[in-house]
PDB file of N, CA, C and O in Angstrom:
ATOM      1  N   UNK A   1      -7.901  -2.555  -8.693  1.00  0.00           N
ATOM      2  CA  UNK A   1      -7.110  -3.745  -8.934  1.00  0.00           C
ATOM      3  C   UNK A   1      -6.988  -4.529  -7.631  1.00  0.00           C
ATOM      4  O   UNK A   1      -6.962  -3.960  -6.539  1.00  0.00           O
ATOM      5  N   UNK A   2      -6.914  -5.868  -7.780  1.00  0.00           N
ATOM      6  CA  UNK A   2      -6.374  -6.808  -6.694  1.00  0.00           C
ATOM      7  C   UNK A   2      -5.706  -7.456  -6.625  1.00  0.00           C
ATOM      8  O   UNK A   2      -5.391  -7.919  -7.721  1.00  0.00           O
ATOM      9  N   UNK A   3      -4.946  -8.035  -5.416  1.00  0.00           N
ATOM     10  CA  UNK A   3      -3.748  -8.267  -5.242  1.00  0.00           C
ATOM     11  C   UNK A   3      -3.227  -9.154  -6.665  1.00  0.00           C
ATOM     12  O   UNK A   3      -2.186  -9.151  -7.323  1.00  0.00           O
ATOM     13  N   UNK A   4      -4.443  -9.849  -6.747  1.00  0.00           N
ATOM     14  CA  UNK A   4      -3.818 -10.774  -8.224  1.00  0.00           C
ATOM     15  C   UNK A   4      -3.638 -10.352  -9.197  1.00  0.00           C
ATOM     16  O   UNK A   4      -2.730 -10.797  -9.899  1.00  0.00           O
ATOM     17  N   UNK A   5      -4.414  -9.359  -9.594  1.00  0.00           N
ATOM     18  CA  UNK A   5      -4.100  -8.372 -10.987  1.00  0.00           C
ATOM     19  C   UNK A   5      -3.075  -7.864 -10.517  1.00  0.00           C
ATOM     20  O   UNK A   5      -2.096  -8.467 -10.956  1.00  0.00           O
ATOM     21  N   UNK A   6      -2.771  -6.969  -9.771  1.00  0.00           N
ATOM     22  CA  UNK A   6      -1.112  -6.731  -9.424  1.00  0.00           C
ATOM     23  C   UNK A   6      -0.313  -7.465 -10.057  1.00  0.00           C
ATOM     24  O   UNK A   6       0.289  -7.253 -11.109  1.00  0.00           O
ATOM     25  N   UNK A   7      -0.327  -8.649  -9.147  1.00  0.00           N
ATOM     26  CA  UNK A   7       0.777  -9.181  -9.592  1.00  0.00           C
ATOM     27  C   UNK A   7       0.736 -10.083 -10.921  1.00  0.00           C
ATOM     28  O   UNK A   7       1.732 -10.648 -11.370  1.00  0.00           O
ATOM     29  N   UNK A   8       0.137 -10.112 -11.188  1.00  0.00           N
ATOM     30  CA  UNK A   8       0.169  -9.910 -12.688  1.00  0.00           C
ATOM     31  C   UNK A   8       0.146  -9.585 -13.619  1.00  0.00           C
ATOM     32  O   UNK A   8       0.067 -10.276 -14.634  1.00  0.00           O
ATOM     33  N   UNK A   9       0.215  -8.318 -13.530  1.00  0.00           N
ATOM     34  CA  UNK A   9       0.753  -6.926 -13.679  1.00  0.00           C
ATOM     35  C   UNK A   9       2.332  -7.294 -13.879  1.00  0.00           C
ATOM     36  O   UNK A   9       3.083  -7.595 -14.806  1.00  0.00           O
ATOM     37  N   UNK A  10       2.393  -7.104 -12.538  1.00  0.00           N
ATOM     38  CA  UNK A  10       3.934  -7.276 -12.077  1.00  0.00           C
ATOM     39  C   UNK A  10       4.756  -8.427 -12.648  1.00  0.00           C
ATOM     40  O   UNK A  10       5.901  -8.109 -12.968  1.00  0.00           O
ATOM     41  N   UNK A  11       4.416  -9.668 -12.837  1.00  0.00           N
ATOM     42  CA  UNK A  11       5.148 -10.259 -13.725  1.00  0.00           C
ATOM     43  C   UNK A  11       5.097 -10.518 -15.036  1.00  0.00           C
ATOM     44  O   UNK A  11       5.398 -11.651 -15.412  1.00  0.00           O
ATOM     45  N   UNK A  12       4.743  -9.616 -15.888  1.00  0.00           N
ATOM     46  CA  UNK A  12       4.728  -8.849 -16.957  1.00  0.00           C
ATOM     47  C   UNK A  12       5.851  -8.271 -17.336  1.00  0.00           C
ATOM     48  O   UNK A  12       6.752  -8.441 -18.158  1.00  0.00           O
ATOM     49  N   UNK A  13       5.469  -7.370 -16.311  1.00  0.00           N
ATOM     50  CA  UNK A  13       6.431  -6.177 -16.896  1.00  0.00           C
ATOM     51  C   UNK A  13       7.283  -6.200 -16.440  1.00  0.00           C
ATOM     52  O   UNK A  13       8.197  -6.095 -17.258  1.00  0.00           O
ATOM     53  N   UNK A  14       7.943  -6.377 -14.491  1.00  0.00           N
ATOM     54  CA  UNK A  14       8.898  -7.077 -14.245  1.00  0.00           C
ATOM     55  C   UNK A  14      10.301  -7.228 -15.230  1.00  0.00           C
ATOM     56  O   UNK A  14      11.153  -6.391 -15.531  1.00  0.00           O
ATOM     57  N   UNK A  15      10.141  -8.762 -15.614  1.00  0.00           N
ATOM     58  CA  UNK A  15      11.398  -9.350 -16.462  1.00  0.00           C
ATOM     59  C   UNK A  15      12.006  -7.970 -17.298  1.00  0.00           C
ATOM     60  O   UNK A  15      13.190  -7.638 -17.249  1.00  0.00           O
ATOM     61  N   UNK A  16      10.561  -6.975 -18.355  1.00  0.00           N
ATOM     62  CA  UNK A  16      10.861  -6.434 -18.975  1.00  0.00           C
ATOM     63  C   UNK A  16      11.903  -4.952 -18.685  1.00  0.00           C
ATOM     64  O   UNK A  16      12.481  -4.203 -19.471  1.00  0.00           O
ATOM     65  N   UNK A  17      11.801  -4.978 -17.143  1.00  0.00           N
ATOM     66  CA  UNK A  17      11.858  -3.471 -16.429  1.00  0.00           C
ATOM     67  C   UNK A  17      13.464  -3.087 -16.980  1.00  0.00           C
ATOM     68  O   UNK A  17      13.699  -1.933 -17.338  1.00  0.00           O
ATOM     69  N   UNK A  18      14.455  -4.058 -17.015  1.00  0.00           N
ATOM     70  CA  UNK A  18      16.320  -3.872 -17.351  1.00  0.00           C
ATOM     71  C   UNK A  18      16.328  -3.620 -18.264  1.00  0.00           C
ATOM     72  O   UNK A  18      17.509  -3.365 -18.502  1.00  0.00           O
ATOM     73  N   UNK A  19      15.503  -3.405 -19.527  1.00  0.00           N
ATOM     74  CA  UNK A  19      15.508  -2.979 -21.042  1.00  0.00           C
ATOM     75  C   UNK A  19      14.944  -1.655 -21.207  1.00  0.00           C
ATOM     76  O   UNK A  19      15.560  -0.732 -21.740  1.00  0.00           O
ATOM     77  N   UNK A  20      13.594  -1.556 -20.677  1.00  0.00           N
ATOM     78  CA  UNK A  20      12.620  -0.935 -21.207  1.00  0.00           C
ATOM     79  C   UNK A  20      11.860   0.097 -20.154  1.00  0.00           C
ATOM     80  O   UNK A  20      10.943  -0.143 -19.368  1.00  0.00           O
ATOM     81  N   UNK A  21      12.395   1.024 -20.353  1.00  0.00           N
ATOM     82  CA  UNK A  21      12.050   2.097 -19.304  1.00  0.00           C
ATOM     83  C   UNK A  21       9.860   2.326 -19.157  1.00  0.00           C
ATOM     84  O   UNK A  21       9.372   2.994 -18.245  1.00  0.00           O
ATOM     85  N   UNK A  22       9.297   1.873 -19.849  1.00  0.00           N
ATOM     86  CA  UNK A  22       7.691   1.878 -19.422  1.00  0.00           C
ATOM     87  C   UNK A  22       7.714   0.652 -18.759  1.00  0.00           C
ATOM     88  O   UNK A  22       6.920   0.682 -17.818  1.00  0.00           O
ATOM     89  N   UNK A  23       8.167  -0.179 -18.837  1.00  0.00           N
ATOM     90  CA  UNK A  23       8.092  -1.271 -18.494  1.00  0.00           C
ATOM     91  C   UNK A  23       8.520  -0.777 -16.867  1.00  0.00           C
ATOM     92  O   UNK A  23       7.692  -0.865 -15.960  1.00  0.00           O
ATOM     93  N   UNK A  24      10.018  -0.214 -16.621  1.00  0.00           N
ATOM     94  CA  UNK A  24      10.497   0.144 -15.269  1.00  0.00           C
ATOM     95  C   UNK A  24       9.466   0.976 -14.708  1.00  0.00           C
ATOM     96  O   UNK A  24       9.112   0.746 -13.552  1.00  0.00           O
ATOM     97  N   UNK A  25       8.745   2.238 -15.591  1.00  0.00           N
ATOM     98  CA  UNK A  25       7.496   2.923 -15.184  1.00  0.00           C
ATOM     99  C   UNK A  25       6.385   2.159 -14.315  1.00  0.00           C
ATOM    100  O   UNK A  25       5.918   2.183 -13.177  1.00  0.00           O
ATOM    101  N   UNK A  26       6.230   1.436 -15.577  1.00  0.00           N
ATOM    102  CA  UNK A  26       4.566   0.521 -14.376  1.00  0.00           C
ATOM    103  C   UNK A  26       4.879  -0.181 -13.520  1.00  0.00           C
ATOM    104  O   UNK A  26       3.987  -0.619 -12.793  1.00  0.00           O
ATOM    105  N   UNK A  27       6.679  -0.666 -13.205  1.00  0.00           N
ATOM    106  CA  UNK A  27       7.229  -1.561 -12.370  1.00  0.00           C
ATOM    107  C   UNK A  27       6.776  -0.575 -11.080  1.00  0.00           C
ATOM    108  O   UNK A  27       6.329  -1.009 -10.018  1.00  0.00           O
ATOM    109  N   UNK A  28       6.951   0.596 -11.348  1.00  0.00           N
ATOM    110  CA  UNK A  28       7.146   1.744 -10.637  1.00  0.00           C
ATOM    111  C   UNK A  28       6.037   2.405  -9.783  1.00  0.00           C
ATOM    112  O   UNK A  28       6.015   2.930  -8.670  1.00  0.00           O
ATOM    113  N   UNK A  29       5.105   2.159 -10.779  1.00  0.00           N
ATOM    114  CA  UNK A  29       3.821   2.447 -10.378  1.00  0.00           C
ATOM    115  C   UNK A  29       2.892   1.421  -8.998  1.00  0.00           C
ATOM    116  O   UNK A  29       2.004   1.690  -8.190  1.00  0.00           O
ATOM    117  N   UNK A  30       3.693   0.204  -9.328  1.00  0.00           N
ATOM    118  CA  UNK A  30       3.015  -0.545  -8.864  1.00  0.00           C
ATOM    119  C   UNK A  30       3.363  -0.878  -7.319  1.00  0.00           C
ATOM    120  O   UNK A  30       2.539  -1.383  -6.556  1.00  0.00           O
ATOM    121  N   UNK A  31       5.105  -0.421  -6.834  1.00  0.00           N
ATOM    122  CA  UNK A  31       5.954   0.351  -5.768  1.00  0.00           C
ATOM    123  C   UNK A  31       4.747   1.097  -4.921  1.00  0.00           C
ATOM    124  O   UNK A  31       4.171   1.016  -3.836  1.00  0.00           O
ATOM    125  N   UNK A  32       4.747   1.801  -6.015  1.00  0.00           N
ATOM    126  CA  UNK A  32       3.950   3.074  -5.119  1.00  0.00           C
ATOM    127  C   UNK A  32       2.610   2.645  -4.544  1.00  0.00           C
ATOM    128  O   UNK A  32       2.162   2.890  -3.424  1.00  0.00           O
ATOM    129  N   UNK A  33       1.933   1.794  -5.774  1.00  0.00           N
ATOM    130  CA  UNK A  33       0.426   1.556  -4.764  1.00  0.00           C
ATOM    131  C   UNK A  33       0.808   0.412  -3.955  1.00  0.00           C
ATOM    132  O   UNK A  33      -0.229  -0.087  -3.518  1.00  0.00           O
ATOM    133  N   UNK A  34       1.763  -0.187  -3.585  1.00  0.00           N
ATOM    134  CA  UNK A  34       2.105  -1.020  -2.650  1.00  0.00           C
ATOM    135  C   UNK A  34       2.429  -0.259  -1.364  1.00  0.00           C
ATOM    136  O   UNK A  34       2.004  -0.432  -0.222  1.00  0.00           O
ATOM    137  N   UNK A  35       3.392   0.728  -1.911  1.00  0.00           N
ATOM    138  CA  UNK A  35       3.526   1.326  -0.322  1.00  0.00           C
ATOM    139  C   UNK A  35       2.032   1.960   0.274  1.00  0.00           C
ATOM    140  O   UNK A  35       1.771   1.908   1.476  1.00  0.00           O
ATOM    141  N   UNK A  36       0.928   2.669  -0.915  1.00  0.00           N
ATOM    142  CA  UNK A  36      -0.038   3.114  -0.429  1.00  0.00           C
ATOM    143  C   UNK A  36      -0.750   2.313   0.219  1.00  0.00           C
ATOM    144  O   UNK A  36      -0.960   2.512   1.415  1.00  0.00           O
ATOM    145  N   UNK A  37      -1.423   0.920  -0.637  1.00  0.00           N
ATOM    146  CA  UNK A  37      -1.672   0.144   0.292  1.00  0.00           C
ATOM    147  C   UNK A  37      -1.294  -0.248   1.768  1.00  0.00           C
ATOM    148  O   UNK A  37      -2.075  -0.560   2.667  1.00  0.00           O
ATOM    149  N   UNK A  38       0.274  -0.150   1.827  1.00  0.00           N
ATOM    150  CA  UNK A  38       0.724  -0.986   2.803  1.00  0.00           C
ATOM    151  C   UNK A  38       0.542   0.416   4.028  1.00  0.00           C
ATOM    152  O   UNK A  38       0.917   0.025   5.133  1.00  0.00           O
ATOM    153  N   UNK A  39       0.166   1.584   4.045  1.00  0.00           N
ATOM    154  CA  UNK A  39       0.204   2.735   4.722  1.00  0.00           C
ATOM    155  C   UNK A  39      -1.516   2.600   5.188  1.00  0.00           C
ATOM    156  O   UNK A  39      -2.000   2.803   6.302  1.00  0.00           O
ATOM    157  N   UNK A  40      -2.242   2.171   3.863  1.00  0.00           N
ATOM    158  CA  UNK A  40      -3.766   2.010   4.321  1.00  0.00           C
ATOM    159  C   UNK A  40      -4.156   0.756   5.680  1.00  0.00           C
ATOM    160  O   UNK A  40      -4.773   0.689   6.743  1.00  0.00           O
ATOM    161  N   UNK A  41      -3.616   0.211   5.093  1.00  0.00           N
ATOM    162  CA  UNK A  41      -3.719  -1.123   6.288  1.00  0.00           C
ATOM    163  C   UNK A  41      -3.086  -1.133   7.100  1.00  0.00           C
ATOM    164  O   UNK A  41      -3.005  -2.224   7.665  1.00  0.00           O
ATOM    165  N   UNK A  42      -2.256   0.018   7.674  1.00  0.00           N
ATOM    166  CA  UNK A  42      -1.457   0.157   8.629  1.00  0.00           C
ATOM    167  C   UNK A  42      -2.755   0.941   9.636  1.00  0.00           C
ATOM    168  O   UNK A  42      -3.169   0.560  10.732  1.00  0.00           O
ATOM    169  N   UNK A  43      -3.250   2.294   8.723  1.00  0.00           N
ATOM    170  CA  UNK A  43      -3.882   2.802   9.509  1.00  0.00           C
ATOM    171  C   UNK A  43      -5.330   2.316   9.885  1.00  0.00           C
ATOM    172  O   UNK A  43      -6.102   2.951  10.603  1.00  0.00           O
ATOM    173  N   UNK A  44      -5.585   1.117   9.305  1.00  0.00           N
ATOM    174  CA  UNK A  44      -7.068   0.510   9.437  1.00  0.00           C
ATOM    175  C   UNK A  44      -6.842  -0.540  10.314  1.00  0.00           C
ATOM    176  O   UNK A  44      -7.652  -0.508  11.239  1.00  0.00           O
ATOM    177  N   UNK A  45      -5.995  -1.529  10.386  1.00  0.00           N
ATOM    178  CA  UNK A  45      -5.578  -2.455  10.994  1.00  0.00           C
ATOM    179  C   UNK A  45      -4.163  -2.673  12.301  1.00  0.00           C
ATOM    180  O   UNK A  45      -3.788  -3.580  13.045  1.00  0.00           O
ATOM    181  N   UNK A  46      -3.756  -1.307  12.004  1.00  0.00           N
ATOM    182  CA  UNK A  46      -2.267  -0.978  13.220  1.00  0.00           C
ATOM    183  C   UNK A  46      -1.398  -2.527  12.489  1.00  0.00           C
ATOM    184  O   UNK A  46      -0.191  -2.587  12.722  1.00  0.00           O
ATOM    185  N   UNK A  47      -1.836  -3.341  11.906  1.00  0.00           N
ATOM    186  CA  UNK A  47      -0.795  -4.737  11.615  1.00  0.00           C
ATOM    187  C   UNK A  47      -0.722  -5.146  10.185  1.00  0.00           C
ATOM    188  O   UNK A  47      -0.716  -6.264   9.670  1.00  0.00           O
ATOM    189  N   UNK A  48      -0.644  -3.469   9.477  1.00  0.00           N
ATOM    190  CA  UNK A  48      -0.749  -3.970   7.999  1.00  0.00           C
ATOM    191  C   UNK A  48       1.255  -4.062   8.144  1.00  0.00           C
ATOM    192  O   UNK A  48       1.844  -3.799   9.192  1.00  0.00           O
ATOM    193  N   UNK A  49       2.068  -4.550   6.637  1.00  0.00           N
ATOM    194  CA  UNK A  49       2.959  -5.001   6.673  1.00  0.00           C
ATOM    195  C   UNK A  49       3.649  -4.554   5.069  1.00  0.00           C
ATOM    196  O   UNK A  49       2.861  -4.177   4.202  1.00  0.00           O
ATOM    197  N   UNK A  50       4.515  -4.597   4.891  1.00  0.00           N
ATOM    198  CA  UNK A  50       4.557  -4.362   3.302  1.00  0.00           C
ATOM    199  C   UNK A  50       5.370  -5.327   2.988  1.00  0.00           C
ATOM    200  O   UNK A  50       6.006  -5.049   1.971  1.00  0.00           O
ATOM    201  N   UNK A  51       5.722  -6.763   3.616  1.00  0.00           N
ATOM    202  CA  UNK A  51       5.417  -8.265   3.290  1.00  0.00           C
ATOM    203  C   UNK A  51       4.554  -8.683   3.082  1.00  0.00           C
ATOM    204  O   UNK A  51       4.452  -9.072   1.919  1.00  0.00           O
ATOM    205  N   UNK A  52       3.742  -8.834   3.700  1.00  0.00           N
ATOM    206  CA  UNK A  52       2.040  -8.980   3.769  1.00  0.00           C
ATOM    207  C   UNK A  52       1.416  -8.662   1.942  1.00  0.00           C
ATOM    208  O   UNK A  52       1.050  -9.367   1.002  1.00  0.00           O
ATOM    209  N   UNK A  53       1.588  -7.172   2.218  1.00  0.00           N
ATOM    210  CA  UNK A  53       0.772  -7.405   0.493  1.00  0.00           C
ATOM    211  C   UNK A  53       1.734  -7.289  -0.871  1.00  0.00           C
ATOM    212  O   UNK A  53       1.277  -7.038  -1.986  1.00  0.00           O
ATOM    213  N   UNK A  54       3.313  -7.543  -0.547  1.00  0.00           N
ATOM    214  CA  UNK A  54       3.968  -7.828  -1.215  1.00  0.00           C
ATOM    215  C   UNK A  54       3.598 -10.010  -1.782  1.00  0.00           C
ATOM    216  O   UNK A  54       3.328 -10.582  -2.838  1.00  0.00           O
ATOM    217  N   UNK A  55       3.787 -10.383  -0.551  1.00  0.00           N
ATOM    218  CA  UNK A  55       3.065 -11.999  -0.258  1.00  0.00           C
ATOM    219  C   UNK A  55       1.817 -12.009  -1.310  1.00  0.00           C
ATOM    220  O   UNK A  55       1.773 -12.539  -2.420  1.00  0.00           O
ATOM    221  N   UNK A  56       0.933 -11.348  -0.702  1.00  0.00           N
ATOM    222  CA  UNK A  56      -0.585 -11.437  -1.467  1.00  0.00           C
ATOM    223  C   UNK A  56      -0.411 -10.769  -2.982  1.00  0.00           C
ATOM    224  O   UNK A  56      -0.919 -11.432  -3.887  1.00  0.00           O
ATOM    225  N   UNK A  57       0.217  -9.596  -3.338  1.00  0.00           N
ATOM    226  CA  UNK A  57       0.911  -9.981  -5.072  1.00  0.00           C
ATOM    227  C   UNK A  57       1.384 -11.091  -5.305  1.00  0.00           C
ATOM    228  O   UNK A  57       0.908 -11.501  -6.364  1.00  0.00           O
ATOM    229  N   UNK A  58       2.147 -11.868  -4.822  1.00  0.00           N
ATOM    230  CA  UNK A  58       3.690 -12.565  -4.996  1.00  0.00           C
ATOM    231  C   UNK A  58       4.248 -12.283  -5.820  1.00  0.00           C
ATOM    232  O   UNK A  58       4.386 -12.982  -6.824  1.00  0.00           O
ATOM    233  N   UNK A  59       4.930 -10.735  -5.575  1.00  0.00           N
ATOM    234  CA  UNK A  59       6.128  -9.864  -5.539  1.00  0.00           C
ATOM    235  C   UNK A  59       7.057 -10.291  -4.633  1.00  0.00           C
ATOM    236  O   UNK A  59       6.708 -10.371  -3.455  1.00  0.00           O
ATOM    237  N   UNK A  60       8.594 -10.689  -5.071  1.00  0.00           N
ATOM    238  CA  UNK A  60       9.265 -10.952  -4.191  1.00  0.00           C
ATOM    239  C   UNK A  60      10.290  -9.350  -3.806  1.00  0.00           C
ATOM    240  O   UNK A  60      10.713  -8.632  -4.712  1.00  0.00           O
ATOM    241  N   UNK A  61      10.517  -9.069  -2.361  1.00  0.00           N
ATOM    242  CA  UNK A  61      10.924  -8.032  -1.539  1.00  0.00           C
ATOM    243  C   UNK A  61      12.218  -7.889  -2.172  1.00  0.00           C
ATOM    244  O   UNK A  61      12.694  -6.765  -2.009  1.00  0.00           O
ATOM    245  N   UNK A  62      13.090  -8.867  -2.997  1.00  0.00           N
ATOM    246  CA  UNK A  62      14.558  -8.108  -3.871  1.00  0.00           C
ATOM    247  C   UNK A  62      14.147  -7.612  -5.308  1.00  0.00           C
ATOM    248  O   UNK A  62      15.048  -6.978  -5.857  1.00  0.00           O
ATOM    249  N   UNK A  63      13.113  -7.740  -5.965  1.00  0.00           N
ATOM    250  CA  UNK A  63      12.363  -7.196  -7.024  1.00  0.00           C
ATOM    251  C   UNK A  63      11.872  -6.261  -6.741  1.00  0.00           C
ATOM    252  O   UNK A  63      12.204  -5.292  -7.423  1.00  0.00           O
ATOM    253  N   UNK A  64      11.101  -6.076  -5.902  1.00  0.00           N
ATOM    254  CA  UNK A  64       9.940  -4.412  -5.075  1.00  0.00           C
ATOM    255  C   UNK A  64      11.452  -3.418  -4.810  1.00  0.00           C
ATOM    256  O   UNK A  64      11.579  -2.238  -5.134  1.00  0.00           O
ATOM    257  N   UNK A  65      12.326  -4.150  -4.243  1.00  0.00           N
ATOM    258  CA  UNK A  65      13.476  -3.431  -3.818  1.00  0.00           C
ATOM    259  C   UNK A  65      14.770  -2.968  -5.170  1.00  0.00           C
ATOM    260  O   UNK A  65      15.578  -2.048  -5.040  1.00  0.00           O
ATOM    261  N   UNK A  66      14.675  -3.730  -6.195  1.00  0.00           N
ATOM    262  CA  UNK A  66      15.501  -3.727  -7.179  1.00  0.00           C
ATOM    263  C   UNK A  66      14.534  -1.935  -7.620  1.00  0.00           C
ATOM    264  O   UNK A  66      15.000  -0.863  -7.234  1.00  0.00           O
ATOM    265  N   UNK A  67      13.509  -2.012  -8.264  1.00  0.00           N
ATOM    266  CA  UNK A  67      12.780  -1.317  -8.897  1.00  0.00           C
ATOM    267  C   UNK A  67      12.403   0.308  -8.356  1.00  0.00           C
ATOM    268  O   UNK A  67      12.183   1.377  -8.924  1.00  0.00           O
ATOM    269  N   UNK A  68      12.464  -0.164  -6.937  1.00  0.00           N
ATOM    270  CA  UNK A  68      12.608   1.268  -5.964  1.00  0.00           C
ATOM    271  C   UNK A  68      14.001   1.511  -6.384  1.00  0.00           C
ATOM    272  O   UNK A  68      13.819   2.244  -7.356  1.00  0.00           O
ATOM    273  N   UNK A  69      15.299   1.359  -6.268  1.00  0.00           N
ATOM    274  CA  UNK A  69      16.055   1.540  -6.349  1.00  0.00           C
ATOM    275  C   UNK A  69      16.532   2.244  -7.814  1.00  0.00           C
ATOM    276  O   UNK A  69      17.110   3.321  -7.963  1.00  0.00           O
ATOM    277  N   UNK A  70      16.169   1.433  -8.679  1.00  0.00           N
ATOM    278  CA  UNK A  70      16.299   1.875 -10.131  1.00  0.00           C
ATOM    279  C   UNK A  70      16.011   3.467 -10.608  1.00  0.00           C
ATOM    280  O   UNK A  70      16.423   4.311 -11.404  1.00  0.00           O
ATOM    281  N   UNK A  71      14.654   3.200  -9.176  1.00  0.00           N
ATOM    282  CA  UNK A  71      13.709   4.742 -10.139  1.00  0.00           C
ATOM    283  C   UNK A  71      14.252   5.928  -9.993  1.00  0.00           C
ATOM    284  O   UNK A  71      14.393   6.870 -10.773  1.00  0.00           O
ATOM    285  N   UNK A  72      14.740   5.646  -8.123  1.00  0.00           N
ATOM    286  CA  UNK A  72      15.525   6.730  -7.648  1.00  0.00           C
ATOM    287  C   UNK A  72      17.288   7.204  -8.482  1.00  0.00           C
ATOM    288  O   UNK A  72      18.154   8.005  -8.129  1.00  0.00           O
ATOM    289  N   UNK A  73      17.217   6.531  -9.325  1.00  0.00           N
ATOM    290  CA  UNK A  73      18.893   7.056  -9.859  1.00  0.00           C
ATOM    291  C   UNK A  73      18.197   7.242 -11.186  1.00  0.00           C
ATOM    292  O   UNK A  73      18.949   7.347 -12.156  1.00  0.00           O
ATOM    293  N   UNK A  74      17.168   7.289 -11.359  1.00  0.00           N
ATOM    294  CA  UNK A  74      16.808   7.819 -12.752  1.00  0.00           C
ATOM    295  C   UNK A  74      16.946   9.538 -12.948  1.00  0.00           C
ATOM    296  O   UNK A  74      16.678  10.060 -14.030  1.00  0.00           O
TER     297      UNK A  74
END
């Protein structure tokens, strides 16, 4: 997937995530390959960012952050 399928991905399912727990799942999923990403380009580039490919989804950082949050009190 790329950054654009991500996030379009992500605003999909997103809106749906406060209702619908698959919906919070793939919200969830998509957390995770963000942080992976953002760990890959750290170690390939020393100046990867997890703004950076939050930006290049356009995922905004209180949504990425709402959804981390959610999963952990599940």
């Amino acid at each position: 997937m790329d950054d654009k399928e991500i996030g379009r991905v992500w605003a999909e399912y997103y809106p749906k995530s406060g209702k619908d727990r698959d919906a919070l799942q793939i919200c969830g999923l998509i957390c995770r390959l963000i942080r992976a990403e953002t760990r890959l380009v750290l170690d390939i580039s020393r100046s990867g960012s997890l703004q950076r490919v939050l930006d290049a989804c356009g995922i905004l950082k209180a949504d990425f952050d709402e959804v981390e949050m959610r999963l952990v009190e599940m």
